[in-house]
N, C-alpha and C positions, 0 to 999 in steps of 0.2 A: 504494500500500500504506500503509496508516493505522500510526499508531503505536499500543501497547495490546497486549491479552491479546486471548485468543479471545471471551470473554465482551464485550468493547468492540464484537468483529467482528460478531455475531451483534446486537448492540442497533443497530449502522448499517444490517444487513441487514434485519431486518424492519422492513416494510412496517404503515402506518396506514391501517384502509380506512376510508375517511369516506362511501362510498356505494355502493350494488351497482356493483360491477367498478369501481372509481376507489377510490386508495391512496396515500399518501403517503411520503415517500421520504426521509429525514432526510440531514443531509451531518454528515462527521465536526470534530470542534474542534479543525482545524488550519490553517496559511495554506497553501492551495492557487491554482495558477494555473485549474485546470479539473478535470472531475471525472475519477477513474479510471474506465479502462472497465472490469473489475471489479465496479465498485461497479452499475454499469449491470443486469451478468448477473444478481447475485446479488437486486439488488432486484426486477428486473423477474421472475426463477424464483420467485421467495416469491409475488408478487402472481399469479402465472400456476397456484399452486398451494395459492392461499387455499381451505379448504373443501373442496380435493379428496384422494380417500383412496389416489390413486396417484404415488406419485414421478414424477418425471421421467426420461422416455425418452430427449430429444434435445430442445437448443435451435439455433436457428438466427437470429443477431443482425445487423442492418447499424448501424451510428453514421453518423447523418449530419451531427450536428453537436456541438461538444465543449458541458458543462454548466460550468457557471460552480458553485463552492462556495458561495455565499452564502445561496442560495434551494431549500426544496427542489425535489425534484420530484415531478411529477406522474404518474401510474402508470397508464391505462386497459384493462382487460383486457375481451380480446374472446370469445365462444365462435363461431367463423363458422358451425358444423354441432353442434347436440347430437345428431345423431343417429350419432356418431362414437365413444360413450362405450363400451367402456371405454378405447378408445384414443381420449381427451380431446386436441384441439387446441386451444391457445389462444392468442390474437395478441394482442401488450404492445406499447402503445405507451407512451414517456417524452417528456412537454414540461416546458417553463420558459419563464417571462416569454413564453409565447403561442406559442412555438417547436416543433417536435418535432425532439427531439435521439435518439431510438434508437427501433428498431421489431425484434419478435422473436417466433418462432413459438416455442413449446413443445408438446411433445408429451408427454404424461401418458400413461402404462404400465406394470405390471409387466415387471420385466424378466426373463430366463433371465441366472443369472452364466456368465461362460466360462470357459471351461476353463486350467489353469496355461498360461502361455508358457516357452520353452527360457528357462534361465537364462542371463542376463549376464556376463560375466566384469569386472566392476568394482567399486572398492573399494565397502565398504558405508558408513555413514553415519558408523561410529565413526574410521574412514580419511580422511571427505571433510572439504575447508574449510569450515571454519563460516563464514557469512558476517559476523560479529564479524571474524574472521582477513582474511577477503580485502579488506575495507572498510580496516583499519589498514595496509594498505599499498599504498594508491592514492594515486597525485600531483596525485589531479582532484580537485574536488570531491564530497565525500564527502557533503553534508546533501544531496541532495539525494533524494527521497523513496523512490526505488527501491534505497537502498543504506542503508537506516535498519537498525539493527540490533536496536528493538524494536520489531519486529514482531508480528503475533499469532503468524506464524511461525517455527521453528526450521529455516534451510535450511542445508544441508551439500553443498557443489560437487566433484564427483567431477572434477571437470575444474580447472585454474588457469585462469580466465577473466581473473582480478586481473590480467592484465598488457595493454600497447599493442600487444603482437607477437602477440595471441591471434587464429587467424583460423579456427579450423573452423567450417564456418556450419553445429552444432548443441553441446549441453553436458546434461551429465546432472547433475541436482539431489531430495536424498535432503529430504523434507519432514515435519515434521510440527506441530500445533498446539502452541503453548503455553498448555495447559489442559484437560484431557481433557476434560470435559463444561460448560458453560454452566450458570449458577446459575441459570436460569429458564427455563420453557418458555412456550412463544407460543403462542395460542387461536389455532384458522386452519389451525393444520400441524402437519405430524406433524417429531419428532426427524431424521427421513430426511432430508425435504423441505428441513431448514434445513443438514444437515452435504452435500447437494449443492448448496446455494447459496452457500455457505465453500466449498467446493473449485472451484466455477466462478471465484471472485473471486480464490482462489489462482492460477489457472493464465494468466489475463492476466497476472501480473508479471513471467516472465523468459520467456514466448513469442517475444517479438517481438525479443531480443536476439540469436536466432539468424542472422538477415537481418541484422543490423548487424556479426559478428564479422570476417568477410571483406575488408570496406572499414576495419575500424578503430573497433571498439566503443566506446573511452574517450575517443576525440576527437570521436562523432558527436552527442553531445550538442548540441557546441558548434557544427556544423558545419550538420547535419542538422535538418528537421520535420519529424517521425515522428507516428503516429496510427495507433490500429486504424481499420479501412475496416471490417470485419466479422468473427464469430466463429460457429463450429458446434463442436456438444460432443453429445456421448453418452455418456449412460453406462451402462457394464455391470454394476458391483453395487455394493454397498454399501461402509463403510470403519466404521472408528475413529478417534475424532479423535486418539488418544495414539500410532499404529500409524507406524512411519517408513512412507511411500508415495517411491516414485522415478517423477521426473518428467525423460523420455525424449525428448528434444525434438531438432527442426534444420530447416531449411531447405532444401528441394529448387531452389527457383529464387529470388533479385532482381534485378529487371534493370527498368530504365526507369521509374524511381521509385514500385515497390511491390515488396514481398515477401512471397511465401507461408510460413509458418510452419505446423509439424504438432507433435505429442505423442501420447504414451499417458502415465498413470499407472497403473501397476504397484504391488501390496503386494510387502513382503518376500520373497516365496513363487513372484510373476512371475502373480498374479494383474492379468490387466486390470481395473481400476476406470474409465477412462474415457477417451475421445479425444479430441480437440479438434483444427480447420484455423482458421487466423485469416491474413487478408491484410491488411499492415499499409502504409501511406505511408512512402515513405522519400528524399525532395526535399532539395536544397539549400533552404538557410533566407534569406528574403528579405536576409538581413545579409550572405551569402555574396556575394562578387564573379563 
């Protein structure tokens, strides 16, 4: 998760085409060890939705290898059948320095929204931890990038996760942008296209904390390699970037150094806006004895 406003988010997301179906892929001005996966979704959905006049239905992503920040990347989009349109498929692949580090299908569609879900009985956003709050009272290390407190995002923790005795292996987080609208718009795509490429790179950052609560989330930093393996996402309708969205997450299985992770996000009202499965690596770290 990048530090900055929404408008920061949106100038790292889009995508440079520099030639039919081939894009470029900019990295944010921060010191990174590897790129967020994230950054991966949201670039790879903008290039997979250059030119086309339908949102995004559903992406389906694997990471096969982590990107280094230095350099960008490189973006190639494929159409494998035009005769597919208007249910558009297209396959994105991401290289660097000669590599290919992710590969991901998209699926281009209009979608039907669904219908409300039964309502939640949990606090709402003005009740939950801001994550300013739960960050100032951790004993661990706090800079390090998943616990940055200016984010593009304003997240509020229905749950106390801030602690070492936290072990439900799921937690509800109440979301929304900091900036309702982006000062510019992008030739290529439509306003949709790019606020479901912000919410893909949203929901990589506290997925995969689900599968770590159970074992000891604040110590598995230090203990644990962790890494998305892959991601699938759907979406059902549309959002607002200023609207709080709850993002409903946990963990049904980890065992045997991986763990499967699930979500929906939810508006106010218990509208589904969109689901997501990601199975993430979750190994002792070469340092571990």
């Amino acid at each position: 998760m990048i530090h900055g406003n929404l408008q920061d988010l949106c100038d790292l997301l889009t995508v440079t085409r520099t030639a039919a179906g081939m894009f470029l892929g900019g990295q944010p001005l921060e010191d990174r060890y590897r790129v967020y996966g994230g950054q991966f979704l949201g670039q790879g959905l903008l290039a997979a939705c250059w030119d086309q006049p339908y949102p995004a239905h559903s992406l389906h992503a694997i990471f096969l290898r982590p990107g280094t920040p230095d350099t960008p990347i490189e973006y190639r989009v494929q159409n494998p059948d035009p005769t597919l349109t208007p249910t558009s498929l297209r396959t994105v692949s991401a290289r660097q320095n000669g590599r290919e580090l992710f590969l991901m299908d998209v699926v281009l569609a209009d979608f039907v929204p669904a219908d409300p879900q039964a309502a939640m009985k949990l606090a709402g956003p003005d009740k939950a931890i801001p994550r300013e709050e739960g960050i100032r009272h951790l004993a661990t290390n706090t800079q390090a990038s998943w616990a940055n407190a200016d984010s593009p995002f304003d997240n509020r923790f229905v749950e106390n996760i801030w602690r070492d005795d936290y072990n439900q292996p799921g937690h509800h987080v109440w979301f929304r942008t900091r900036g309702s609208q982006p000062t510019s718009a992008t030739a290529g795509l439509t306003a949709q296209q790019m606020r479901q490429a912000v919410l893909a790179y949203y929901v990589d950052d506290t997925i995969m904390d689900n599968a770590l609560f159970p074992g000891g989330w604040l110590t598995s930093w230090d203990t644990l390699e962790t890494a998305s393996l892959d991601h699938c996402m759907w979406f059902h309708q549309d959002y607002h970037y200023d609207e709080w969205l709850l993002h409903d997450q946990d963990s049904p299985v980890a065992a045997h150094g991986r763990g499967l992770t699930r979500a929906t996000v939810y508006t106010e009202d218990w509208r589904p806006v969109a689901s997501s499965y990601q199975e993430i690596l979750m190994r002792l770290s070469a340092a571990q004895p």
